[in-house]
N, C-alpha and C positions, 0 to 999 in steps of 0.2 A: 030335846036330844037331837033331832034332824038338824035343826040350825045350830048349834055348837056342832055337828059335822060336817055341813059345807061350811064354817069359818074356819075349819082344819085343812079342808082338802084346798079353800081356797087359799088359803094361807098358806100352801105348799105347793101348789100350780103357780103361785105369785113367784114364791121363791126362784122356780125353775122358770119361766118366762121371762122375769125381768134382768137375768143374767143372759147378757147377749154372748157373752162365750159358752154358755151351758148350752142355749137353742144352736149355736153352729155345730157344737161337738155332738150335740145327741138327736138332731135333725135334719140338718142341710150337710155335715160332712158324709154322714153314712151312705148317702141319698147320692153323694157326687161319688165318693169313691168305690161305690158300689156298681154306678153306671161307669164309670170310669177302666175300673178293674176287667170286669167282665164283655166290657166293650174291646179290649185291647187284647183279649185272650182269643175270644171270637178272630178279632183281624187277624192275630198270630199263626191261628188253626187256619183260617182260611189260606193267609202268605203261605204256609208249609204246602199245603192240597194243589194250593196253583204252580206252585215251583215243581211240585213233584210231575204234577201235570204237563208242564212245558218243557221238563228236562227232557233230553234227547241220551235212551240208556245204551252206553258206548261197552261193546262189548268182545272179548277177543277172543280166540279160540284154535284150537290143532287138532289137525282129521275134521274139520264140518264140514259131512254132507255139500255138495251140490242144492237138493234140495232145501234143507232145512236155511244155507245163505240166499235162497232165491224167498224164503216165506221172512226172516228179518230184511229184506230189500224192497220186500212188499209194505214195510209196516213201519211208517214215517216218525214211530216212536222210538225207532232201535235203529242204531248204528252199528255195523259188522267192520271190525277191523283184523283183514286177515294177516297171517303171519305163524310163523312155529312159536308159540311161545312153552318153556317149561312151566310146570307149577308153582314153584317157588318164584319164579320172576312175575309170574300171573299173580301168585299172591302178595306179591311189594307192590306192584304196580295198583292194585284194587284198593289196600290199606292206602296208600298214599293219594286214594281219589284220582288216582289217571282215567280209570277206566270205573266200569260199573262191574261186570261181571264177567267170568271167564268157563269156559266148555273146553269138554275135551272127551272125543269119541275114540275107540278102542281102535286100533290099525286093523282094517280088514274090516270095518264095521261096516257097510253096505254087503261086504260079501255072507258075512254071518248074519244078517237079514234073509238073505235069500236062503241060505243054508238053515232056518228056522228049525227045518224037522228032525235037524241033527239035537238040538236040545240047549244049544250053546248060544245063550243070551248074551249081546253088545251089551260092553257098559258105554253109559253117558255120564260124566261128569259133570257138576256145578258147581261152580265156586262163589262167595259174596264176601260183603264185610256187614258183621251182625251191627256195625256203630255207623254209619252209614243208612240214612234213610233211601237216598237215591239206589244205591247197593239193595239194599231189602226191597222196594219196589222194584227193581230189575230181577230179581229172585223169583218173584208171583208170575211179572210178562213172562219171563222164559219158559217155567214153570207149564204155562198156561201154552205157549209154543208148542214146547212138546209135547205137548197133550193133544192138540192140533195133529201132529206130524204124527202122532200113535194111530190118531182116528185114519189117517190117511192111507199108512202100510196094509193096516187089517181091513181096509177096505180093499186096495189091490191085491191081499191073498184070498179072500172070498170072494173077489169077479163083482162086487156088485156095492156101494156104499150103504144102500139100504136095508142089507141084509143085518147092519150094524144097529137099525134101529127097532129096540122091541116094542115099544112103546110109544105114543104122544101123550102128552103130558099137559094142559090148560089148566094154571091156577090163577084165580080171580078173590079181590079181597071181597069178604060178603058188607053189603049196602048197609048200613051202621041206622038206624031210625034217628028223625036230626034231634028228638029228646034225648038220645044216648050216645050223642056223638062228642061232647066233652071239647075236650083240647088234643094238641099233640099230646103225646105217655111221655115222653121224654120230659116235657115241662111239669106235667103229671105228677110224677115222679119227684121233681128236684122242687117244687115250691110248698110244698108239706115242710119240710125241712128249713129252707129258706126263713119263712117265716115264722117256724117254732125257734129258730133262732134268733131270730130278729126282734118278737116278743122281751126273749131272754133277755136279752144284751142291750135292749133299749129301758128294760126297769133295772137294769143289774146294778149301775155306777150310779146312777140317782137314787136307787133304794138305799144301797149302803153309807151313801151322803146324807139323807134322809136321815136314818137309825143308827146307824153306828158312829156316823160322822158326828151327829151333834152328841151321842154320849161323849167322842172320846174329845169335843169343845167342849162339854158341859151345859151348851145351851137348850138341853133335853129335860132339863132338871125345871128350868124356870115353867116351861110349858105342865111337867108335870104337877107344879103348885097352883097350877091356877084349879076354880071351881068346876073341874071336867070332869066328869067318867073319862080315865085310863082309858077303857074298850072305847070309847068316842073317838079320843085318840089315835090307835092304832087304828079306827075303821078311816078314818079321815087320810089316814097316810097311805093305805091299801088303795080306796079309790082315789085318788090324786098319783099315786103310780101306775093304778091300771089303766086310766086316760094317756099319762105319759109314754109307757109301755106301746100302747095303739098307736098315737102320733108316730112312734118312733117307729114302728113294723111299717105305716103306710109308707113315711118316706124311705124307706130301705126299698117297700116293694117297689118304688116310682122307678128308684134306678135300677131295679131290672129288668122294668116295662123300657126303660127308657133303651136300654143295652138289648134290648132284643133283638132289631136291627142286623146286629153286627155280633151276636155270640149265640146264633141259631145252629151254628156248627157244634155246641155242645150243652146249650138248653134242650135242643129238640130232637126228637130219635129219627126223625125224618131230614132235618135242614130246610124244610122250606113249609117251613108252619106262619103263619101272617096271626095278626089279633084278629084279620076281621073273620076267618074260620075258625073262632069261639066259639061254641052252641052252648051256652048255658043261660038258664033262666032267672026266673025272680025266684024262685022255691033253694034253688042252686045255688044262688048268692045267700041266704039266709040259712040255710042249711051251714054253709062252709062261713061264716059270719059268729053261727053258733058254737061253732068246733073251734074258734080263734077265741073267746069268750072263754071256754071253759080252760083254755090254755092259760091267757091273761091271766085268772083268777090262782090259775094252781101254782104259775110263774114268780106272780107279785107275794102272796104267801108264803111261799119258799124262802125268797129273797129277805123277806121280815124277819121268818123263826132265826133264819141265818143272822142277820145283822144284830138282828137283838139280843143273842146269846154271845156278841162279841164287844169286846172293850176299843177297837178300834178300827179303824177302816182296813189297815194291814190283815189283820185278824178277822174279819170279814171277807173280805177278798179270799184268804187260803180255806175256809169253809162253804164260800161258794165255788168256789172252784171246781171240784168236786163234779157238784150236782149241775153244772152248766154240761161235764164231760158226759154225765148220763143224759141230759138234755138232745145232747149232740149226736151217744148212738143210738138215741131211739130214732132219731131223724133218718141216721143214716140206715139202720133194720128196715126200716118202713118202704124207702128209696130203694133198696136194694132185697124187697122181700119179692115172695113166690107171688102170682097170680090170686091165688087161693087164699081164702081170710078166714081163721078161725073163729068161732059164732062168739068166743070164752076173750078175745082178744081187745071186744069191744068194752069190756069192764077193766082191761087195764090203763091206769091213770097215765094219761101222756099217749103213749102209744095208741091208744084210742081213736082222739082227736086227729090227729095224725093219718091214721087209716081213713076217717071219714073224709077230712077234707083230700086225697088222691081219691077214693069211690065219685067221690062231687063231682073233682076235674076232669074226670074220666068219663063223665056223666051214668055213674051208677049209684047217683047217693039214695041213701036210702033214711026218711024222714026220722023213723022208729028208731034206725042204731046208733043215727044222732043224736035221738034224745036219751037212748039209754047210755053213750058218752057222757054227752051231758050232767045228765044228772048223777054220776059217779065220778066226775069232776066237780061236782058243786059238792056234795057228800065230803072229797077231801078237802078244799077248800075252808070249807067250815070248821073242819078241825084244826086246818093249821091256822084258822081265825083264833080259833078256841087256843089253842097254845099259845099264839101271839098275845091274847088278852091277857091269858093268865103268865106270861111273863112281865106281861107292861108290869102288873100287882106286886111283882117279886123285887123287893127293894135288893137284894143281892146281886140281881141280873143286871138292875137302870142303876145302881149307886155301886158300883164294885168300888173296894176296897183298893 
């Protein structure tokens, strides 16, 4: 029995290896356009941050302060173009990108300052364009100005600046132990996902070539007359996908080892995460090793009950379809879940896995809820074995009509 299943699994590793458009499509493409894609997003995000950064925010304004034009003359990010402008010509001129931003203080506004105790607050106005990113970053600096020039008044009506401050204030992040120091979160985060997709997507179009593809050629049929156990078969084509599957996640992951470099601005929650401030061990690798494992299994089984209950690749495809979308938002749940991990979370299939490998990256894995993953991913697996088996048997399913 063992050797009539590696003559299966080899004879279907053969298949996919010796097809040199199958090895670029399901290993060297992913791997380039992967590094490729994410490498050019990264430069993208960064071009915007540095433009934003070297723009000079051109701003105009009617009634400003003395003051307030002496603190943007201080401050070699802002340009002050004075002049009477109205609103409506303020606001053409900002849509059309002349300018960045426009103010406009109430007449009499220094005087009604000093006249505070009367109860009659200055208006200040601001103007932006919400489609304009230089606009919206000129919005915050100004923003952030007047907040400046707040602290400044209430300090000369009180006589004293420090009267302003009730408090000091010292926060420090606490010293991480380098066993629980993990990775950046932000990578944390996004490579659970990554690579439960990656899994997916690299047995998905070899599975359904595999099973559904030779039903709806026919040449499933010859295989099935030979002196086999059926279940030989279908275990033969499960492990031959789930090696596939692995190949296919490593080179996916290569290229977003390789793209890190240059898409740190939205891998990492920090921006300036390197590999070589990895802390993770041997226990860590094997840990998160196991949790890819028990994905594999549940991934490639899927991919079988699916292809097998269909007559043809079309027909496969709109069945997986589906189950790749739940794939996708368990990834994205996990990515974007609380701090906090329910104990009851660790026995659901997918989302499990999932949780363990970000605990891992993070350097909180915990050996125990790995293996109770684990092995509640091997528990479904074996049934969708069990189904697959018992489909190979059903001439109705392999010989449709």
């Amino acid at each position: 029995m063992f050797k009539s299943l590696m003559i299966i699994t080899k004879k279907e590793l053969r298949r996919v290896f010796t097809d040199k458009r199958l090895v670029i499509t399901s290993f060297i493409l992913p791997m380039l356009s992967i590094a490729l894609i994410y490498s050019m997003m990264g430069y993208m995000i960064q071009r915007s941050q540095d433009d934003l950064d070297s723009h000079v925010t051109r701003v105009i304004g009617s009634g400003v302060p003395l003051a307030i034009m002496d603190m943007m003359d201080t401050d070699d990010s802002i340009e002050f173009i004075t002049g009477n402008f109205d609103r409506n010509t303020a606001e053409q001129l900002i849509l059309d990108e002349t300018y960045d931003y426009y103010l406009y203080f109430d007449p009499g506004f220094e005087a009604k300052l000093t006249a505070f105790e009367s109860g009659q607050l200055p208006l200040i106005e601001g103007a932006y364009s919400p489609k304009s990113d230089q606009s919206i970053n000129a919005n915050y600096k100004m923003r952030a100005l007047l907040e400046n020039y707040r602290q400044t008044v209430l300090a000369e009506r009180i006589g004293d600046a420090s009267y302003l401050r009730v408090y000091d204030l010292a926060t420090a992040g606490i010293e991480i132990p380098a066993q629980n120091q993990g990775i950046d979160r932000g990578i944390a985060n996004l490579v659970p996902m990554l690579v439960s997709i990656f899994i997916f997507a690299g047995a998905m179009s070899i599975g359904m070539d595999s099973i559904a593809g030779e039903k709806e050629r026919g040449t499933i049929a010859t295989m099935l007359l030979t002196p086999v156990d059926r279940g030989v078969i279908i275990g033969g084509k499960v492990i031959s996908l789930s090696i596939v599957a692995l190949i296919s996640m490593i080179s996916s992951f290569i290229g977003v080892l390789i793209s890190i470099p240059f898409s740190l601005n939205f891998l990492s929650a920090s921006g300036v995460f390197e590999m070589s401030q990895m802390s993770l061990g041997g226990t860590d690798f094997l840990m998160f090793f196991i949790s890819m494992i028990g994905l594999v299994g549940m991934y490639v089984t899927i991919i079988s009950v699916l292809s097998m209950i269909a007559n043809s690749l079309k027909e496969a495809g709109a069945y997986i379809t589906p189950a790749y979308m739940v794939i996708m938002i368990a990834g994205f749940m996990n990515m974007f879940g609380s701090g906090t991990v329910n104990p009851m979370n660790y026995y659901v299939p997918i989302y499990n896995n999932l949780i363990n490998m970000q605990q891992v990256l993070l350097g909180d894995g915990n050996f125990g809820k790995v293996m109770i993953s684990f092995t509640t991913s091997a528990a479904v697996t074996i049934i969708l074995l069990g189904i697959s088996r018992k489909l190979m048997h059903n001439e109705k399913v392999m010989f449709p009509s």
